[in-house]
One Martini backbone bead per residue (centre of mass of N, CA, C, O) as a GRO file, in nm:
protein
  249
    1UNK     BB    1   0.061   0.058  -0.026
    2UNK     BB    2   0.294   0.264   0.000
    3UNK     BB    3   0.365   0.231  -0.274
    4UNK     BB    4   0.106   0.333  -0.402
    5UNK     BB    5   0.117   0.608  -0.248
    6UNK     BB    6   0.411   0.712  -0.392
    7UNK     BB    7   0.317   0.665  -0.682
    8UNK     BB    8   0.074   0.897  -0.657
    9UNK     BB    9   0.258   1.137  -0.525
   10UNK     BB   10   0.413   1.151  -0.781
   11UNK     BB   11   0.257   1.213  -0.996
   12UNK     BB   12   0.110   1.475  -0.885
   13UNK     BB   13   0.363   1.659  -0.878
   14UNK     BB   14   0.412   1.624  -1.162
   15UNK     BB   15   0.194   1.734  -1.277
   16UNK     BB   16   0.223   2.020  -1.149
   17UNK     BB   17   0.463   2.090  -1.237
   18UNK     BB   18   0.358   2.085  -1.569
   19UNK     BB   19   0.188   2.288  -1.503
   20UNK     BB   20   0.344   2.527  -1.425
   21UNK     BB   21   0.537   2.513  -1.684
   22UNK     BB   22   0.306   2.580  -1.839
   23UNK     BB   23   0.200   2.865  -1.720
   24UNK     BB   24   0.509   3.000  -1.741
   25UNK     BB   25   0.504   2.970  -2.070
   26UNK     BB   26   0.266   3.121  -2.122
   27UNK     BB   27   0.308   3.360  -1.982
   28UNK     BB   28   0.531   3.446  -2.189
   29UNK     BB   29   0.422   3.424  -2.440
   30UNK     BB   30   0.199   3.653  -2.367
   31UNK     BB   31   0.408   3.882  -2.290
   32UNK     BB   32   0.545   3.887  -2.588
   33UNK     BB   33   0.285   3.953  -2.742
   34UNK     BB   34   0.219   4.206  -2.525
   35UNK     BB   35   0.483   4.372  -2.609
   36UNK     BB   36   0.426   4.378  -2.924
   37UNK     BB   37   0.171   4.529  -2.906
   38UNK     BB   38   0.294   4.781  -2.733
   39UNK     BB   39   0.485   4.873  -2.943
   40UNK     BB   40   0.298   4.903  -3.189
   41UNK     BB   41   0.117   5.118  -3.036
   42UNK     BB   42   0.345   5.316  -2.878
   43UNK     BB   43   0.587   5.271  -3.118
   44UNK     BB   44   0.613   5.583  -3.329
   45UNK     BB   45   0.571   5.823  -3.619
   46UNK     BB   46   0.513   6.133  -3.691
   47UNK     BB   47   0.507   6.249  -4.080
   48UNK     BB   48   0.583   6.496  -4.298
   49UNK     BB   49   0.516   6.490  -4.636
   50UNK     BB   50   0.641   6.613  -4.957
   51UNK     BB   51   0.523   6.775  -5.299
   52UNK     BB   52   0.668   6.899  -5.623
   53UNK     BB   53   0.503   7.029  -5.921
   54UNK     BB   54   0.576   7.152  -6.296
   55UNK     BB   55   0.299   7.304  -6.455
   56UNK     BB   56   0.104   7.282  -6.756
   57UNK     BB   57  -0.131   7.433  -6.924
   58UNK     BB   58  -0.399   7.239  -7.142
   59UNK     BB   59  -0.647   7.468  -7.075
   60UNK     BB   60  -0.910   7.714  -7.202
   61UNK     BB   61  -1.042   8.000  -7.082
   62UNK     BB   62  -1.273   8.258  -7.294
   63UNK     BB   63  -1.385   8.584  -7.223
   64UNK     BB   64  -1.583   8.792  -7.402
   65UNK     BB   65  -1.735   9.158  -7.433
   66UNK     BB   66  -2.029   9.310  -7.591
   67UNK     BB   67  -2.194   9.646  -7.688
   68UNK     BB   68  -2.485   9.868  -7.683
   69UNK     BB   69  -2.618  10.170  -7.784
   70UNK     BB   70  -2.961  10.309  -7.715
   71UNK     BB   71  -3.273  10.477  -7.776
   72UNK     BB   72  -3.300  10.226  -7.924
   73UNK     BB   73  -3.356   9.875  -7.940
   74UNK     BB   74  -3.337   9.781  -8.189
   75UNK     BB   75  -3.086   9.934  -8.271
   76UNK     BB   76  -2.904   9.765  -8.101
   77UNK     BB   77  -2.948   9.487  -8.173
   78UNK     BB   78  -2.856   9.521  -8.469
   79UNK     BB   79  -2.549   9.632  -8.386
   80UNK     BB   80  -2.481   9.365  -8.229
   81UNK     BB   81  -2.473   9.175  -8.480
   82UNK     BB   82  -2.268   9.325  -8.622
   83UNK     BB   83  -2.087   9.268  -8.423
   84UNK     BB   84  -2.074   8.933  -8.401
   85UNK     BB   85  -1.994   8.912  -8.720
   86UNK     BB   86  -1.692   9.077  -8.635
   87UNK     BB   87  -1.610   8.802  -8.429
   88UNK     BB   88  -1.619   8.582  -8.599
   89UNK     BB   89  -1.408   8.672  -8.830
   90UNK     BB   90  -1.188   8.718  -8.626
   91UNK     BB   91  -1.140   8.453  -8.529
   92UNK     BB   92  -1.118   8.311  -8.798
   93UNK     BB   93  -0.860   8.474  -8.859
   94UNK     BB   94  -0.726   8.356  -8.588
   95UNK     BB   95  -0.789   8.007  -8.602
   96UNK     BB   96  -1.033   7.976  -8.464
   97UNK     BB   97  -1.243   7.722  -8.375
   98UNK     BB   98  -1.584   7.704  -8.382
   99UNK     BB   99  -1.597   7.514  -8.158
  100UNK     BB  100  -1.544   7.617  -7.941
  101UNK     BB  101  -1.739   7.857  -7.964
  102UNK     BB  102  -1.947   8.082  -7.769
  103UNK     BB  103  -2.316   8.217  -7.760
  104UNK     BB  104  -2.476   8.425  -7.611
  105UNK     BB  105  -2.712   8.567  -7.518
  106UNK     BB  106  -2.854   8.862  -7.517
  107UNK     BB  107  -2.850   9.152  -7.308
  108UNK     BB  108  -3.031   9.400  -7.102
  109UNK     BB  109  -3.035   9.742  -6.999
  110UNK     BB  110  -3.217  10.012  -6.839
  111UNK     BB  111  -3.174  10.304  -6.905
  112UNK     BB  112  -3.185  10.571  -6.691
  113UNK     BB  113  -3.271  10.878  -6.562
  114UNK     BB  114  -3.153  11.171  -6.393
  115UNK     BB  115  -3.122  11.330  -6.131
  116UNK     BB  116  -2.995  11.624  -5.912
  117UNK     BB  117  -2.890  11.363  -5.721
  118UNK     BB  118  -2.851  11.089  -5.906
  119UNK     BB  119  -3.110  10.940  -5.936
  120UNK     BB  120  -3.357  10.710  -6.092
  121UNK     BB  121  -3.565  10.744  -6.320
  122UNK     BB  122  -3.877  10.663  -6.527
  123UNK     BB  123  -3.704  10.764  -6.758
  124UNK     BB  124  -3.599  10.676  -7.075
  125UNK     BB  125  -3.297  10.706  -7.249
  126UNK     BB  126  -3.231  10.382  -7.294
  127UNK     BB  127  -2.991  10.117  -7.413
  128UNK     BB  128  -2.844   9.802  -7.313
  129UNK     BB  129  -2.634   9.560  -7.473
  130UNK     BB  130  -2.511   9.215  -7.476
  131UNK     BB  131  -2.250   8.989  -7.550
  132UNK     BB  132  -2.106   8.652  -7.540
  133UNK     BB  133  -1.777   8.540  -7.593
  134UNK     BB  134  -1.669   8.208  -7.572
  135UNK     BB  135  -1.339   7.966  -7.507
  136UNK     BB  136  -1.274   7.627  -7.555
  137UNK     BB  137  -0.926   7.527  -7.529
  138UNK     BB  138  -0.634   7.337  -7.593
  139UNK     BB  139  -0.502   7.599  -7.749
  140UNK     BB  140  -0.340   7.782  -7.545
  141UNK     BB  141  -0.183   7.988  -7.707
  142UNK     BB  142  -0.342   8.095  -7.914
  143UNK     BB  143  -0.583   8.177  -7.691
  144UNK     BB  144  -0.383   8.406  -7.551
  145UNK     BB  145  -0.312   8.588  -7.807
  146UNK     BB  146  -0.621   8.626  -7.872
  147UNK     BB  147  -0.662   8.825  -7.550
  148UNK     BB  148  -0.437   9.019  -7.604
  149UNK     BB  149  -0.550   9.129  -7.906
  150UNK     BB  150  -0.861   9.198  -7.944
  151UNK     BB  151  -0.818   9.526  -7.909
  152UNK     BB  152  -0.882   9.531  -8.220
  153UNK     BB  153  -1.190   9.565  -8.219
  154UNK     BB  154  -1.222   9.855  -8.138
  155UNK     BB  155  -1.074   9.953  -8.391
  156UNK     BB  156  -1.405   9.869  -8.497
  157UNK     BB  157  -1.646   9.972  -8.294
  158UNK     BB  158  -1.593   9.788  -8.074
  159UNK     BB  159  -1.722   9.724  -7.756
  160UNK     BB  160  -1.457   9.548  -7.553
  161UNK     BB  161  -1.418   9.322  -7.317
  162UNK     BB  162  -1.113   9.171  -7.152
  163UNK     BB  163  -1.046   8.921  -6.987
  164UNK     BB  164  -0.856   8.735  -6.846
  165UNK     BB  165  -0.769   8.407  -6.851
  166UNK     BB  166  -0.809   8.069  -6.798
  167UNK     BB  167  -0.598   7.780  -6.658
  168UNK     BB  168  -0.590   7.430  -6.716
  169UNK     BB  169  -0.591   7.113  -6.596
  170UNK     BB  170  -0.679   6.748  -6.683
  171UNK     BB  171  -0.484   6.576  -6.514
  172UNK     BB  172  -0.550   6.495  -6.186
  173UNK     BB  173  -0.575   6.274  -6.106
  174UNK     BB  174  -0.273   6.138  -6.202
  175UNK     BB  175  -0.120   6.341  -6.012
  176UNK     BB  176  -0.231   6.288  -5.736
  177UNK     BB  177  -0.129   5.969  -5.747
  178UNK     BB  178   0.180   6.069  -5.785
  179UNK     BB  179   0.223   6.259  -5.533
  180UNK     BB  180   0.174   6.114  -5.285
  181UNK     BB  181   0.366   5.897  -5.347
  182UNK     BB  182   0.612   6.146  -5.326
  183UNK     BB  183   0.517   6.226  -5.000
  184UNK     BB  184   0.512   5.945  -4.894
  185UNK     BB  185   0.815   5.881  -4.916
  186UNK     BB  186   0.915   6.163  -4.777
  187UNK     BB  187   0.831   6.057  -4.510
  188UNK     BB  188   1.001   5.839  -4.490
  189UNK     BB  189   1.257   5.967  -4.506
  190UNK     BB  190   1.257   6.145  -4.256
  191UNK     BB  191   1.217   5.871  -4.044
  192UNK     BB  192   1.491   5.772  -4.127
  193UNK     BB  193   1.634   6.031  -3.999
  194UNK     BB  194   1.521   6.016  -3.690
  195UNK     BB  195   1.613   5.728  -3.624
  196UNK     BB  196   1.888   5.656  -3.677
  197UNK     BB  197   2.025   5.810  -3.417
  198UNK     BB  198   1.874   5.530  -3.264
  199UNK     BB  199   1.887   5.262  -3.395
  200UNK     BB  200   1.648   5.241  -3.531
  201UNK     BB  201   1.343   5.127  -3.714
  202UNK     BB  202   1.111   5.129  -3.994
  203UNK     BB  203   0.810   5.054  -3.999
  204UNK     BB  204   0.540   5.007  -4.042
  205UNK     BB  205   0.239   5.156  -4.198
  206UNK     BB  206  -0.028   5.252  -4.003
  207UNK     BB  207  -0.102   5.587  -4.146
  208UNK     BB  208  -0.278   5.798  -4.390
  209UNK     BB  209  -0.308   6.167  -4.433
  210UNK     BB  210  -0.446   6.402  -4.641
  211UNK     BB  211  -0.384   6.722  -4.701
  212UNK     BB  212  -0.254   6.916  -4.903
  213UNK     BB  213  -0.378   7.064  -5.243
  214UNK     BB  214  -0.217   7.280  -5.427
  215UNK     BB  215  -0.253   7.519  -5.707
  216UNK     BB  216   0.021   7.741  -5.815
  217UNK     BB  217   0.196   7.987  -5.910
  218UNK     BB  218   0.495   7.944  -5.935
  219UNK     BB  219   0.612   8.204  -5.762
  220UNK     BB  220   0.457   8.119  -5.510
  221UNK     BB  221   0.359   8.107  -5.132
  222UNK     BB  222   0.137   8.005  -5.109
  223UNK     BB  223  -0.080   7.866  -4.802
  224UNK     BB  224  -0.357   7.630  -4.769
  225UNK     BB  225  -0.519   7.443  -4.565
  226UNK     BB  226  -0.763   7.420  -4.841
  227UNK     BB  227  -0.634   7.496  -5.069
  228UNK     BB  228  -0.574   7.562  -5.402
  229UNK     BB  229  -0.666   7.703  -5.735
  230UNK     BB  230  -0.529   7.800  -5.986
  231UNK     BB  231  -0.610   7.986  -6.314
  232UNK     BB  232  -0.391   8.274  -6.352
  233UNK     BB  233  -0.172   8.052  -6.461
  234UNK     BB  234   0.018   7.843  -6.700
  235UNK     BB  235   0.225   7.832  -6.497
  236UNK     BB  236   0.269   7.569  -6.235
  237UNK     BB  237   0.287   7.433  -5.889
  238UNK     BB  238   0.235   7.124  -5.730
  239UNK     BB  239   0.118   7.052  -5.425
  240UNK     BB  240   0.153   6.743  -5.167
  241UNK     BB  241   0.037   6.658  -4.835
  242UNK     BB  242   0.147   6.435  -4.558
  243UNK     BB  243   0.038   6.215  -4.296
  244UNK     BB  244   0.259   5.969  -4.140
  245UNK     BB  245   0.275   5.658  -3.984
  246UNK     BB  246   0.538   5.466  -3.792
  247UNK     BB  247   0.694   5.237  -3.686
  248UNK     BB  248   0.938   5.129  -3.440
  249UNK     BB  249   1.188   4.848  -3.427
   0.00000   0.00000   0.00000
């Protein structure tokens, strides 16, 4: 009986030690995965990275208007059609696509006497009319050209304001996601710049928030939280900014 109670006692122990022995290794397997959980919850760095990137408008909108007065309506109207002809002539003769042209409608004006305070009395004095041309076209050069050179028409006995023209870039879908990832490159160049000096290295890309995106002109320093898009310059700058976090091993 002894000896069997002996080596009931001794199985028991033994089970026992088993027991410890897997608790303390599990417990260190959990608290190695639970320290590897904490380095990378915990230890990390957040940098902006920046890319800019020259380019040129390939898309142009030009609007100009033209008017007439008279104190007749009738006349007003006839003399703005005469001059439509003569603003058709002048593009088409500056190698202007008819297709890209648009004529807007007439739009009138009625213009009152004044009293001798300067106020609009009810008495009708006369009509202004006036009509817009507008031109949209990938031809920048050429329509920027002739938004220049217009007041050609004046010279024609054609009231016209020509105001500057707009410049547009087509492709910025495929430029924000070139851009991007060269502002996410330029994070990681930064990150590993500051961690080299500790010894540390740059682990996974934990998380990526983009900043500014906005397009100024070339010479411009201005920079805008909500972003620019600028529209009244050929040649533009480019500019996209990223938040990125990285762990680090």
């Amino acid at each position: 009986m002894e000896g069997g109670n002996f080596l009931k006692n001794s199985q028991i122990i033994i089970l026992g030690i088993c027991i410890a022995v897997a608790t303390i290794v599990s417990s260190v397997i959990l608290s190695g995965g639970f320290l590897k959980v904490m380095k990378f919850t915990q230890e990390h760095i957040n940098v902006t990275g920046s890319a800019t990137k020259e380019i040129k408008s390939d898309y142009i909108v030009w609007k100009g208007t033209f008017y007439r007065r008279d104190a007749i309506l009738k006349t007003a109207y006839e003399n703005l059609r005469a001059d439509l002809e003569k603003v058709k002539q002048y593009l088409e003769l500056k190698g202007v696509d008819q297709k890209e042209v648009i004529i807007s409608q007439a739009a009138t004006t009625t213009l009152y006497k004044k009293n001798e305070k300067g106020y609009d009395t009810n008495d009708i004095q006369g009509y202004r009319v006036s009509q817009e041309v507008e031109i949209r076209s990938k031809d920048v050069e050429k329509i920027a050209k002739v938004s220049r050179e217009s007041t050609e028409l004046i010279e024609q006995g054609i009231e016209f304001e020509s105001p500057a023209p707009e410049y547009f870039y087509t492709k910025l879908d495929e430029l924000k996601i070139e851009m991007l990832a060269r502002a996410t490159e330029n994070a990681k160049q930064r990150a590993e710049s500051m961690v080299k000096a500790t010894g540390n290295k740059i682990g996974f890309m934990r998380s990526a928030r983009m900043g500014v995106f906005q397009i100024t002109p070339v010479t411009s320093t201005d920079v805008s939280d909500w972003g620019m898009n600028d529209t009244t310059s050929l040649d533009k700058k480019v500019m996209a900014v990223v938040t990125v976090s990285f762990a680090i091993e």
